[in-house]
C-alpha positions as a Markdown table, in Angstrom:
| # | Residue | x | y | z |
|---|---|---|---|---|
| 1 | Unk | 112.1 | 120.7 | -41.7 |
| 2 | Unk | 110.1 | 119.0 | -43.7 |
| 3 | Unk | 110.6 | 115.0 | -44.6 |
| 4 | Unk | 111.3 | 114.2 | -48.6 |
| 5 | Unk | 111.5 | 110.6 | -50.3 |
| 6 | Unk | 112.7 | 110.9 | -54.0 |
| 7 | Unk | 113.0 | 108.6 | -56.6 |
| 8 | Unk | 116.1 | 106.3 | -55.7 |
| 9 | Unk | 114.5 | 106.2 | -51.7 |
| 10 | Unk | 111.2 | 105.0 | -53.3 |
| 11 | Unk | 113.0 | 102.4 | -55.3 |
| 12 | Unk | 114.8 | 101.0 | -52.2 |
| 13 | Unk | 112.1 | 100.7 | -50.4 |
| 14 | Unk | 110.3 | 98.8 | -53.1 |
| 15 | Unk | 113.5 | 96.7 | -53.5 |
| 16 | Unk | 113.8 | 96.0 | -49.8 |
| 17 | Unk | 110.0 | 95.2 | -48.5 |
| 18 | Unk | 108.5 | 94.1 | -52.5 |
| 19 | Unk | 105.8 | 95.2 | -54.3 |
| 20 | Unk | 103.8 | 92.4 | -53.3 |
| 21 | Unk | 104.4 | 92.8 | -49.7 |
| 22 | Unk | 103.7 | 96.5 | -49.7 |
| 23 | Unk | 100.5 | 96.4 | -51.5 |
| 24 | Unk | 99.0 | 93.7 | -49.6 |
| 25 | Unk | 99.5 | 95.7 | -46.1 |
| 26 | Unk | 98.6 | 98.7 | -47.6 |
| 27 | Unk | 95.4 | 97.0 | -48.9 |
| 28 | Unk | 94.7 | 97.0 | -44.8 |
| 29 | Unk | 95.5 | 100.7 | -44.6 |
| 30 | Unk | 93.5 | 101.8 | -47.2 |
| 31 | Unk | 90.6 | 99.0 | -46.3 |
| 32 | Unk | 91.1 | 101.2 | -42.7 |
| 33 | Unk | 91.0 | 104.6 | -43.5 |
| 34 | Unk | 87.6 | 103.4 | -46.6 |
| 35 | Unk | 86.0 | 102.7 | -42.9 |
| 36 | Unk | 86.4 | 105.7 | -41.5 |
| 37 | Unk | 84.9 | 107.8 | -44.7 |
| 38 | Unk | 82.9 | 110.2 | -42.8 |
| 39 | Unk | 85.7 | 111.7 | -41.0 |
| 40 | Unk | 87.0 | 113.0 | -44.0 |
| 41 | Unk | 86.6 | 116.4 | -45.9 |
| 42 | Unk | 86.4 | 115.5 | -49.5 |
| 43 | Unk | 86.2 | 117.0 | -53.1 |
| 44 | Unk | 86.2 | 116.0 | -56.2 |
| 45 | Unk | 90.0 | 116.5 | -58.2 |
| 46 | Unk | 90.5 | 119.6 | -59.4 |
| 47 | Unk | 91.7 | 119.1 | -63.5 |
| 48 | Unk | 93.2 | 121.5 | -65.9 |
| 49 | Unk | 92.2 | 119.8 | -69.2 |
| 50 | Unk | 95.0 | 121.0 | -72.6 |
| 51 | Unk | 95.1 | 119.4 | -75.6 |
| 52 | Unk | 98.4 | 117.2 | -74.4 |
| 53 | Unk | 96.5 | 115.8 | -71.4 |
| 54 | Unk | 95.1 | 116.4 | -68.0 |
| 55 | Unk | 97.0 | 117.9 | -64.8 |
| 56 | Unk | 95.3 | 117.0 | -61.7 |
| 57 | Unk | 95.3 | 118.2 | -57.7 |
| 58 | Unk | 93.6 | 116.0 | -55.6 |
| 59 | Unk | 93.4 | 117.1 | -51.9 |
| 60 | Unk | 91.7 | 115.8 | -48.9 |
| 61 | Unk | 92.1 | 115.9 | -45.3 |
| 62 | Unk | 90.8 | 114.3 | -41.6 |
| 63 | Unk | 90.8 | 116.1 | -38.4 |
| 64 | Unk | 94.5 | 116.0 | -38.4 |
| 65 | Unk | 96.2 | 115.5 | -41.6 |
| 66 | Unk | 95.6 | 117.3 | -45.1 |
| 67 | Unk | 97.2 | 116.4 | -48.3 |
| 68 | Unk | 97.3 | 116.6 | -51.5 |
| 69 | Unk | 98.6 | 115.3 | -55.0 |
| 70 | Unk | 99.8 | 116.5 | -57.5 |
| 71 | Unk | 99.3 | 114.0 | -61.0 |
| 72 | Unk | 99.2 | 114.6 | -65.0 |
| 73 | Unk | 97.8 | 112.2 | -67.4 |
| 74 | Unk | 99.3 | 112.5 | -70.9 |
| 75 | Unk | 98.4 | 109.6 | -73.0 |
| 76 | Unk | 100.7 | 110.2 | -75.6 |
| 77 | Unk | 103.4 | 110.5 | -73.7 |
| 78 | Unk | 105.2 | 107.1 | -74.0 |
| 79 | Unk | 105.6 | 107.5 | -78.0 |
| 80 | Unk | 108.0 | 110.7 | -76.9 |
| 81 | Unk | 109.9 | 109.0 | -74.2 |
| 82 | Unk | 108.1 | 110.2 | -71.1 |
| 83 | Unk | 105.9 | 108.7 | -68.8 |
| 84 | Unk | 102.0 | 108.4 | -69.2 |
| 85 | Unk | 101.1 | 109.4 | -65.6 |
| 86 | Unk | 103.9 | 111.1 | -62.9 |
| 87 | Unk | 103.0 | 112.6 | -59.3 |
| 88 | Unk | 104.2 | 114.0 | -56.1 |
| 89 | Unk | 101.6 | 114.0 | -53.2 |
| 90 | Unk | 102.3 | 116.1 | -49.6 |
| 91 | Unk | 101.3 | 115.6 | -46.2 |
| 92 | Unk | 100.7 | 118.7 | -44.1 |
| 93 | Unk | 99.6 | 119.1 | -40.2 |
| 94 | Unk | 96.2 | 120.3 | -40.2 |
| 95 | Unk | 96.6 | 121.9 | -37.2 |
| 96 | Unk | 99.5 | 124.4 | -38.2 |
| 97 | Unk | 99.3 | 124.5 | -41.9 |
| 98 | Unk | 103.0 | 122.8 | -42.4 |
| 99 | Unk | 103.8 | 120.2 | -44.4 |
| 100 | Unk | 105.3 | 117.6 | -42.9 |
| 101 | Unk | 106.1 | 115.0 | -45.9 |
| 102 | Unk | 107.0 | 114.9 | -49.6 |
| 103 | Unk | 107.2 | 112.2 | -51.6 |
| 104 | Unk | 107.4 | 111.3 | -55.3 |
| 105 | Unk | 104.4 | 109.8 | -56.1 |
| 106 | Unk | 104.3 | 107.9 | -59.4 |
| 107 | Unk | 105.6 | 105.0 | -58.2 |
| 108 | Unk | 103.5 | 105.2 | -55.1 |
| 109 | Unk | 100.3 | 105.9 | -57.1 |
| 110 | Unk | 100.9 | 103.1 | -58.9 |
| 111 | Unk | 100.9 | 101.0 | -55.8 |
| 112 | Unk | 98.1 | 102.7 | -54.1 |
| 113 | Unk | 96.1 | 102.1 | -57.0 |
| 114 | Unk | 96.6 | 98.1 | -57.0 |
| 115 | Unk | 96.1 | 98.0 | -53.8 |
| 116 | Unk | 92.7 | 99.8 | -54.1 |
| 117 | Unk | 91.8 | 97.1 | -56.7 |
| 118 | Unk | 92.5 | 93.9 | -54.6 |
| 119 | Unk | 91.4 | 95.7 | -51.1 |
| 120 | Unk | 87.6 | 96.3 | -53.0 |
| 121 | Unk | 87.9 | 92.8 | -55.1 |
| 122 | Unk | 88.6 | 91.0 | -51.6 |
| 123 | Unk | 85.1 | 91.6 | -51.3 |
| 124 | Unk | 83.8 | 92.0 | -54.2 |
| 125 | Unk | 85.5 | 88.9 | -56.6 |
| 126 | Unk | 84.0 | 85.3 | -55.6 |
| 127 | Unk | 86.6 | 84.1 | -52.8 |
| 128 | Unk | 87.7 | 81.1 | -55.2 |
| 129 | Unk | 88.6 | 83.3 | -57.6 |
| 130 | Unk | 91.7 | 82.0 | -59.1 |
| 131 | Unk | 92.3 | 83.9 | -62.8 |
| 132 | Unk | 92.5 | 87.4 | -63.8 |
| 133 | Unk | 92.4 | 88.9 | -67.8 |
| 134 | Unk | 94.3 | 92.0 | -67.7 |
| 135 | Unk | 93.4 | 93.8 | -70.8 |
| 136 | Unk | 96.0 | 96.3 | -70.8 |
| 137 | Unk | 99.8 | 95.8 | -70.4 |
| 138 | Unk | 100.6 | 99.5 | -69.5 |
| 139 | Unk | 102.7 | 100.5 | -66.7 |
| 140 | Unk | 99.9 | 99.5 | -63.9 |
| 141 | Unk | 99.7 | 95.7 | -64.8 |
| 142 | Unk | 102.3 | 94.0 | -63.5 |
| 143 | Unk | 102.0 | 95.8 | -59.7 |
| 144 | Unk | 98.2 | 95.1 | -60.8 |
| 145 | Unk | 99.1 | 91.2 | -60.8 |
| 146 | Unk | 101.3 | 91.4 | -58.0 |
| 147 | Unk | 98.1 | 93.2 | -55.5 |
| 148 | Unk | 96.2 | 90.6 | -56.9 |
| 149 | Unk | 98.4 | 87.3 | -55.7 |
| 150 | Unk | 99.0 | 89.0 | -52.3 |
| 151 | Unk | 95.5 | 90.3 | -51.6 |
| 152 | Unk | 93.2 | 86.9 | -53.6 |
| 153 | Unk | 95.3 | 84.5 | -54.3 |
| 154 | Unk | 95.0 | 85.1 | -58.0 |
| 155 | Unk | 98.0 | 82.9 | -59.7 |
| 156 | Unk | 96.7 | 82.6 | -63.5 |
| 157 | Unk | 97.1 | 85.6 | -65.6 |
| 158 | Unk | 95.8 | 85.9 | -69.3 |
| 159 | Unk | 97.0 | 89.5 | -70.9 |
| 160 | Unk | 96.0 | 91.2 | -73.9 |
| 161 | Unk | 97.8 | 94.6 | -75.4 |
| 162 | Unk | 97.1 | 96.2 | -78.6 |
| 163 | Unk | 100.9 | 96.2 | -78.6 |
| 164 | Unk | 102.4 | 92.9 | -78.7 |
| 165 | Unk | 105.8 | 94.9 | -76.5 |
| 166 | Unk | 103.5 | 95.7 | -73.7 |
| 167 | Unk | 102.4 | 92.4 | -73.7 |
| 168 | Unk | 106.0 | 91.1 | -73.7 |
| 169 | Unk | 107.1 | 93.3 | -71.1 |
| 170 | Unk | 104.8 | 91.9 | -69.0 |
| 171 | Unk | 106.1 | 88.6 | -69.3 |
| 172 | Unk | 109.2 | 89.5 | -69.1 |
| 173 | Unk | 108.7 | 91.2 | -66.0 |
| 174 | Unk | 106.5 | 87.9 | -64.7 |
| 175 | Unk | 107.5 | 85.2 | -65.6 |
| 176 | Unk | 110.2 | 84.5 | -63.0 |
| 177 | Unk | 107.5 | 85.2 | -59.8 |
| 178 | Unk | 105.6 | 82.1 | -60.6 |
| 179 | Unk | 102.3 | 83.1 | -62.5 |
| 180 | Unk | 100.9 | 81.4 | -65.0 |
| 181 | Unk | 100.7 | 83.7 | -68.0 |
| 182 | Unk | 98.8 | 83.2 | -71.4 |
| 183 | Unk | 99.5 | 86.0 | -73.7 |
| 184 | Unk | 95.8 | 86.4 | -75.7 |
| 185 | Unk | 95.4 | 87.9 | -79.2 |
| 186 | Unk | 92.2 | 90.2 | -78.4 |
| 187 | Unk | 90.3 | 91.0 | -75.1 |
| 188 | Unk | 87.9 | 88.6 | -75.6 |
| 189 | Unk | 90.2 | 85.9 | -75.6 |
| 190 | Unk | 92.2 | 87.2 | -72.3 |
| 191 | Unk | 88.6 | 87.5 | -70.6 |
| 192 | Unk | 87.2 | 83.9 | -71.4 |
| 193 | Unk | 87.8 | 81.7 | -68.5 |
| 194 | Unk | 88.8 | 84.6 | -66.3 |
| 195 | Unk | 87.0 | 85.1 | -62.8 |
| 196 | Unk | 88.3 | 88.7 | -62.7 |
| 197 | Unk | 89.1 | 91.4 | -65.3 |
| 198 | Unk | 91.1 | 94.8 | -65.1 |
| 199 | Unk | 90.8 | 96.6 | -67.6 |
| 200 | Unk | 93.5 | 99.5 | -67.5 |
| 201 | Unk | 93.9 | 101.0 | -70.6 |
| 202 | Unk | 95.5 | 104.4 | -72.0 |
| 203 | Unk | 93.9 | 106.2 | -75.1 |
| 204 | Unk | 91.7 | 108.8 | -74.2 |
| 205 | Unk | 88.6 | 107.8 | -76.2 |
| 206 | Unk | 85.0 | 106.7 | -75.9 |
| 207 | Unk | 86.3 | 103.1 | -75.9 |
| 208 | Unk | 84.7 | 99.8 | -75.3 |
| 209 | Unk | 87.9 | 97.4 | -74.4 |
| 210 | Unk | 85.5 | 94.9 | -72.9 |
| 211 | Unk | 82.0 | 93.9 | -74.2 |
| 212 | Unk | 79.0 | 92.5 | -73.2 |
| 213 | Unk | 79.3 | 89.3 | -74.6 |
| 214 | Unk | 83.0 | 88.9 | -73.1 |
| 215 | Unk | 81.0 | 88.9 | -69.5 |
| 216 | Unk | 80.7 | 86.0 | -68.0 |
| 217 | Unk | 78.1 | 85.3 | -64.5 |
| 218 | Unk | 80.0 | 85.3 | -61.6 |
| 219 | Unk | 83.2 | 87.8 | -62.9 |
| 220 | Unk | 84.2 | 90.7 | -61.0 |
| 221 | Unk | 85.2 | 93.9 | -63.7 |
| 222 | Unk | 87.9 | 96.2 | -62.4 |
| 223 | Unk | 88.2 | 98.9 | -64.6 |
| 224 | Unk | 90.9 | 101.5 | -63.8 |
| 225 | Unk | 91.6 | 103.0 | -67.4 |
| 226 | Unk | 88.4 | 105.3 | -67.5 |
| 227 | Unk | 89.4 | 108.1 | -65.1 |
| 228 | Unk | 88.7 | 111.6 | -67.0 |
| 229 | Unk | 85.4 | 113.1 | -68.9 |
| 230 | Unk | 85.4 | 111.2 | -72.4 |
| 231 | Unk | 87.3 | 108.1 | -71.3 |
| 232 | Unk | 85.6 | 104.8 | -71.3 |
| 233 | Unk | 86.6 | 101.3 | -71.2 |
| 234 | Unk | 83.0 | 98.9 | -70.9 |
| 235 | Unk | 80.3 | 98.2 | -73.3 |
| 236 | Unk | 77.8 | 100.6 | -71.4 |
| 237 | Unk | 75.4 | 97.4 | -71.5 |
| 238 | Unk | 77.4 | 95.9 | -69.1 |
| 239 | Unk | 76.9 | 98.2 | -66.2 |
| 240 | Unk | 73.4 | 96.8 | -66.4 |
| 241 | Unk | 74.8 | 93.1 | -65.8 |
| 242 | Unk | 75.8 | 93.9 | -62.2 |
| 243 | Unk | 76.1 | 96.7 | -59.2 |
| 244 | Unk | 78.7 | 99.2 | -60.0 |
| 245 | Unk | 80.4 | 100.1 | -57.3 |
| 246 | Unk | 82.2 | 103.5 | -57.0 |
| 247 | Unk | 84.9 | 105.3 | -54.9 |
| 248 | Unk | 83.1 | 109.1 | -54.6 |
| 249 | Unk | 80.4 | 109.2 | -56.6 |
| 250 | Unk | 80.2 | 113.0 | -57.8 |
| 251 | Unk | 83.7 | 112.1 | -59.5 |
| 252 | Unk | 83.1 | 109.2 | -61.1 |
| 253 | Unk | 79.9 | 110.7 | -62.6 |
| 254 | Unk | 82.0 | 113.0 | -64.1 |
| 255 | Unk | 85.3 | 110.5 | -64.8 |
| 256 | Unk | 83.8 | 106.8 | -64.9 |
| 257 | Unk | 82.3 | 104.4 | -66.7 |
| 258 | Unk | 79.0 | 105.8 | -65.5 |
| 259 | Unk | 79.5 | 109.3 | -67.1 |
| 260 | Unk | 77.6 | 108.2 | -70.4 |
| 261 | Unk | 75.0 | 107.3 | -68.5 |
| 262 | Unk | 71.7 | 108.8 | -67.0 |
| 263 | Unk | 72.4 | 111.0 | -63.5 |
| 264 | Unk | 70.5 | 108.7 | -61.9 |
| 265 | Unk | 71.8 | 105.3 | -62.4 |
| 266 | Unk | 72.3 | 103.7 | -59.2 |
| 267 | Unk | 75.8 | 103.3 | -58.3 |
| 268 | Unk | 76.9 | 102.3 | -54.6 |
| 269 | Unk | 80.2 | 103.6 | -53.0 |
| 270 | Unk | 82.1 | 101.3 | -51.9 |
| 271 | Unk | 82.6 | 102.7 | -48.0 |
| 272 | Unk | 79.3 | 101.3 | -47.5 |
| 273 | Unk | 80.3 | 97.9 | -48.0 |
| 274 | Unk | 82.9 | 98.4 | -45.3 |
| 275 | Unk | 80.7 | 99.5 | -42.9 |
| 276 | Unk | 77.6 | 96.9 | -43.7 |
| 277 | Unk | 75.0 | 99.7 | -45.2 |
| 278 | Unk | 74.7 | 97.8 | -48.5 |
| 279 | Unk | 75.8 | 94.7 | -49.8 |
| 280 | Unk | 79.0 | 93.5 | -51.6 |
| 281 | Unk | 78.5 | 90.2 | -54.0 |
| 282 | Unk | 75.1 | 88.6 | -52.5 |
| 283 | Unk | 75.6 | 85.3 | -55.2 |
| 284 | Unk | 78.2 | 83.5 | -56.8 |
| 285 | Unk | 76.3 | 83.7 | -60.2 |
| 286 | Unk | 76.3 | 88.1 | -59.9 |
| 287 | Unk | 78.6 | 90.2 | -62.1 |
| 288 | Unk | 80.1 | 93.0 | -59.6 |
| 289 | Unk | 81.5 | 96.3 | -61.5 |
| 290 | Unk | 84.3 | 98.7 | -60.0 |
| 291 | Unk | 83.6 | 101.8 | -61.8 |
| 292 | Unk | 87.6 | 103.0 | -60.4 |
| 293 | Unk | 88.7 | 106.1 | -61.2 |
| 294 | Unk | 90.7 | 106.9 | -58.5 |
| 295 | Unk | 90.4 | 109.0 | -55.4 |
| 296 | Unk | 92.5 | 111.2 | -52.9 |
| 297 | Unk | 91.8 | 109.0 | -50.1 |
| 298 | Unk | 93.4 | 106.7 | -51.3 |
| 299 | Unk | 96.7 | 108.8 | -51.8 |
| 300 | Unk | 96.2 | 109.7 | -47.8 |
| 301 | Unk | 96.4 | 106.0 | -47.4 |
| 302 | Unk | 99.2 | 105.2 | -49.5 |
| 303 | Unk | 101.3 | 108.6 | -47.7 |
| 304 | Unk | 100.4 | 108.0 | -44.4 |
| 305 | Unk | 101.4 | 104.1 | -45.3 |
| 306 | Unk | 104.7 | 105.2 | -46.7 |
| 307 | Unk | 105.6 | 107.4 | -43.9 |
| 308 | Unk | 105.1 | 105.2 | -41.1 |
| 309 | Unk | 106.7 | 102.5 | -42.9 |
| 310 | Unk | 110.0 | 104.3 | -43.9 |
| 311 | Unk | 110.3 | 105.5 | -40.0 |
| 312 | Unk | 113.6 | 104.5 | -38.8 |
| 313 | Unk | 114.8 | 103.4 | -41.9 |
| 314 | Unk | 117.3 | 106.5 | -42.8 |
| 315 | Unk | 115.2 | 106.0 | -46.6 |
| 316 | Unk | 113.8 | 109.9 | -46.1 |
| 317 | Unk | 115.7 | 113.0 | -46.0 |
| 318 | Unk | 115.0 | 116.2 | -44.2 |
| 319 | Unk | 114.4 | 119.2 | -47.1 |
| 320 | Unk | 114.7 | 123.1 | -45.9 |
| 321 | Unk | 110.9 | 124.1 | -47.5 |
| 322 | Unk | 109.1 | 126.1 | -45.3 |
| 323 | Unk | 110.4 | 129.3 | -44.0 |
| 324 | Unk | 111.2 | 129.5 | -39.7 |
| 325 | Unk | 112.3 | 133.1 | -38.8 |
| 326 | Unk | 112.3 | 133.7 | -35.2 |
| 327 | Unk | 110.2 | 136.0 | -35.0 |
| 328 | Unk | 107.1 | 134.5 | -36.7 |
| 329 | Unk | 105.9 | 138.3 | -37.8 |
| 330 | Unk | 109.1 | 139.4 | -39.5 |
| 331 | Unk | 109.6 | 137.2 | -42.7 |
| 332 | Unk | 111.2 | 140.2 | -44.5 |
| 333 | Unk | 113.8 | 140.5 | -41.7 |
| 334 | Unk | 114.7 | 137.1 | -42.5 |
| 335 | Unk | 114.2 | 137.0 | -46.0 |
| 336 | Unk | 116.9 | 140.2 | -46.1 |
| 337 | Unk | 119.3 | 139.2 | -43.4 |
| 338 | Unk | 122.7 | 138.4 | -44.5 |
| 339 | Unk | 124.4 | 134.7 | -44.8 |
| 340 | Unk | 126.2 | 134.0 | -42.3 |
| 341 | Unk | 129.9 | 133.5 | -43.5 |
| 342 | Unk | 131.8 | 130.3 | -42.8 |
């Protein structure tokens, strides 16, 4: 049997441990499984691009796990009543091929994913770091702000939306948690003052959400929004202003911020931080760039979090998926034996 947490599981276990809570330890298990990067077998996604949107497996495994996820990214899908981004991800025992757990995986994502962004700004933002612009109201800002508090500290939020009803969502959904929020009329507004920016935009375009002159000395850029060839959300003249750090780097050459730019452009991954071959933030004057696009590690993480957090808790149920004849060799005598009757 294999174990399965849908929707209304996911949505109690958010309800009973918080968002904030759960992103902030599974900062640590991602943070502990980015340290151990070489024990990994890992591949870029594998994306079937249509004119609606993308659809997206991304697989990985270690020694003794594999698994997988299964993700879409359809930009236009909010104006027809359906989610930008939905997934399911699997985990399966390397060992015997089975899989072992299921789970719905847009909510999760969306926690893995701010949990990614605190876990590398916890070393990458200055430690005083008090203020975050978060350019981009979408679906992934509030658990964004949320990450944020519970990894840094951050309290002050200034948000910007090219729709003022994302931006009032986000207040709405806020305001009773005890940020201080400053709704801004353009990005450049919501980044002055700010010691960290996310951008995390939709629109699949060649964009430049954030500029050059919105850049400040000492601010730490996370940019989550540019995760597929032809999106973008920086002035490319800001990836000269700092490092850019990156998750895998033969997918965010193709995905990132640094796919408009020359092969070469030095880029470090951000597993070398962890394990002190290169260097984080060196001064409190430096720009530092995350150049995040996403990667199946952290959806390992975020699984292998969910499952060992949700043991005991009767928030799982056991699903009938894989077929067990008793005799391993004769699936067609199973497949054709009859029902027994009740």
């Amino acid at each position: 049997m294999t174990a399965f947490v849908g929707v209304q599981d996911m949505v109690e276990w958010i309800t009973r441990r918080g968002a904030e809570t759960i992103m902030t330890e599974m900062a640590d298990t991602i943070e502990a499984d980015f340290r151990r990067w070489e024990s990994f077998d890992k591949s870029e996604r594998v994306a079937n691009h249509t004119p609606f949107g993308v659809i997206e497996l991304m697989p990985i495994s270690d020694p003794d796990t594999y698994a997988f996820k299964y993700v879409n990214g359809h930009p236009f899908n909010p104006g027809r009543g359906y989610q930008t981004v939905t997934a399911f991800g699997v985990l399966a025992d390397v060992h015997n091929g089975y899989p072992v757990f299921l789970a719905e995986m847009t909510m999760l994502t969306a926690l893995r994913t701010a949990a990614t962004s605190a876990m590398v700004a916890r070393r990458l933002a200055r430690p005083d770091s008090t203020t975050m612009a978060m350019i981009g109201a979408g679906s992934q800002a509030e658990f964004q702000a949320l990450a944020f508090r519970g990894v840094l500290g951050i309290s002050r939020l200034r948000v910007f939306d090219v729709d003022p009803a994302a931006s009032a969502k986000f207040v709405r959904n806020l305001e009773s948690r005890g940020f201080d929020i400053t709704v801004c009329s353009s990005a450049s507004e919501a980044a002055a003052g700010a010691d960290v920016v996310t951008t995390c935009t939709a629109d699949k375009a060649v964009a430049q959400v954030l500029t050059d002159a919105d850049v400040a000395p000492g601010m730490h850029i996370n940019t989550i929004g540019g995760d597929c060839p032809g999106k973008t959300e920086l002035d490319p003249r800001i990836l000269d202003r700092g490092p850019v750090f990156v998750e895998f780097t033969p997918q965010t050459r193709v995905e990132g911020e640094i796919q408009n730019v020359a092969s070469d452009f030095p880029v470090t991954e951000f597993w070398r931080v962890l394990d002190g071959t290169a260097p984080g933030r060196t001064s409190t004057e430096q720009v530092t760039i995350f150049d995040s696009v996403g990667f199946a590690l952290e959806d390992f993480s975020a699984l292998r979090h969910l499952r060992a957090d949700l043991a005991g808790s009767g928030l799982d149920t056991e699903i009938d998926l894989v077929a067990a004849p008793d005799d391993p060799k004769d699936l067609f005598g199973f497949a054709t034996s009859p029902v027994p009757v009740a």
